[in-house]
C-alpha positions in Angstrom: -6.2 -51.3 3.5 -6.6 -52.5 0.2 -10.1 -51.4 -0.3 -8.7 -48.2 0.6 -6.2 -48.0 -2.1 -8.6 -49.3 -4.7 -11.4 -46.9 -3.1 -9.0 -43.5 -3.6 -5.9 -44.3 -5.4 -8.1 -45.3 -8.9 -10.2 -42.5 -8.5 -10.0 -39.2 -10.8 -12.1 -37.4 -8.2 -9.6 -38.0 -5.3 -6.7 -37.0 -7.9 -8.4 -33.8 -8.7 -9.5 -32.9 -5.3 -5.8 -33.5 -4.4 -4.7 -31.5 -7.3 -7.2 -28.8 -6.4 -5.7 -28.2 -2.9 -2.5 -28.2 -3.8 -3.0 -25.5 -6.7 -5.0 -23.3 -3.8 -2.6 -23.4 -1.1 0.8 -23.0 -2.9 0.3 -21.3 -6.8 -3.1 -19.8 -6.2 -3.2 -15.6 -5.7 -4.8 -16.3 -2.7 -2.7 -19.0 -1.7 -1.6 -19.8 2.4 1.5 -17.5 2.2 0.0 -14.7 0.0 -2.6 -14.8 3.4 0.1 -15.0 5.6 1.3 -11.9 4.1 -1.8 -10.0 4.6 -2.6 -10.6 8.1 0.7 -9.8 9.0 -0.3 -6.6 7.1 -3.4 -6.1 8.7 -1.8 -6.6 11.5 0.4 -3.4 11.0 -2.4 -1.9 9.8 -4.3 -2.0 12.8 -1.6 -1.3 15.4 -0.6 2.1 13.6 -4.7 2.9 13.3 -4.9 2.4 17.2 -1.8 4.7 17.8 -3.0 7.5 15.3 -6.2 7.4 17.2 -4.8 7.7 21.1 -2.9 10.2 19.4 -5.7 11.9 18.1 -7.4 12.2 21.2 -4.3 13.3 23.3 -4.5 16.6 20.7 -7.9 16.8 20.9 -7.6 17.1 24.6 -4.6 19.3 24.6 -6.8 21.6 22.5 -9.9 21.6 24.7 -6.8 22.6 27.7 -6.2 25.5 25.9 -9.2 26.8 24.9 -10.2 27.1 28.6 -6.9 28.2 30.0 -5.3 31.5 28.5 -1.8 31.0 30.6 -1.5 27.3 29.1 -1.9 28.5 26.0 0.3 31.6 26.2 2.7 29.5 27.8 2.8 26.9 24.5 3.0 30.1 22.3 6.2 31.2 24.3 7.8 27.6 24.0 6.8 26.4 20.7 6.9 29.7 18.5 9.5 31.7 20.6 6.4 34.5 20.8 7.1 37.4 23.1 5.3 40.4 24.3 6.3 43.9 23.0 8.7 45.1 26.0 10.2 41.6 26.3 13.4 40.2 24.6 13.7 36.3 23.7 17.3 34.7 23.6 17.4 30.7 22.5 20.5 28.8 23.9 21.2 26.1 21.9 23.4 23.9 23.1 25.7 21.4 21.6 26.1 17.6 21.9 28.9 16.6 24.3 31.7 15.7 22.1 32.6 12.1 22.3 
């Protein structure tokens, strides 16, 4: 035990060694919680770049649907832009939230 204290404790290497870890993991730019803050980012990152790209390929399918089928895409023109043909009338019911 006492070689070991007289081995590390009266060395300058082992005290700036020491000093140099300490001074990385707490006041560095990089230190542990500036990463921990970055991979929780990356995180966040990732799970919006997976949803954005399911999401990309449920349009991309939804497109290929109606490039094939004239009545599905007539059908989305009819619901989504209120388009009608000339000897038809459109009426819209909007309704109202139940009142609480």
């Amino acid at each position: 035990m006492i070689k070991f204290y007289k081995r590390y404790m009266h060395n300058w290497f082992f005290y700036t060694g020491l000093l140099f870890v300490v001074w990385i993991s707490f006041f560095d730019q990089n230190s542990l919680r500036e990463q921990a803050v970055l991979s929780k980012t990356l995180h966040n990152l990732d799970t919006r770049e997976h949803f954005y790209k399911t999401e990309l390929r449920k349009a991309a399918d939804e497109i290929k649907a109606y490039e094939k089928d004239t009545t599905l895409l007539e059908k989305f023109a009819r619901e989504k832009y209120y388009m009608k043909k000339d000897n038809e009338e459109v009426f819209v019911i909007v309704r109202d939230k139940d009142p609480e």
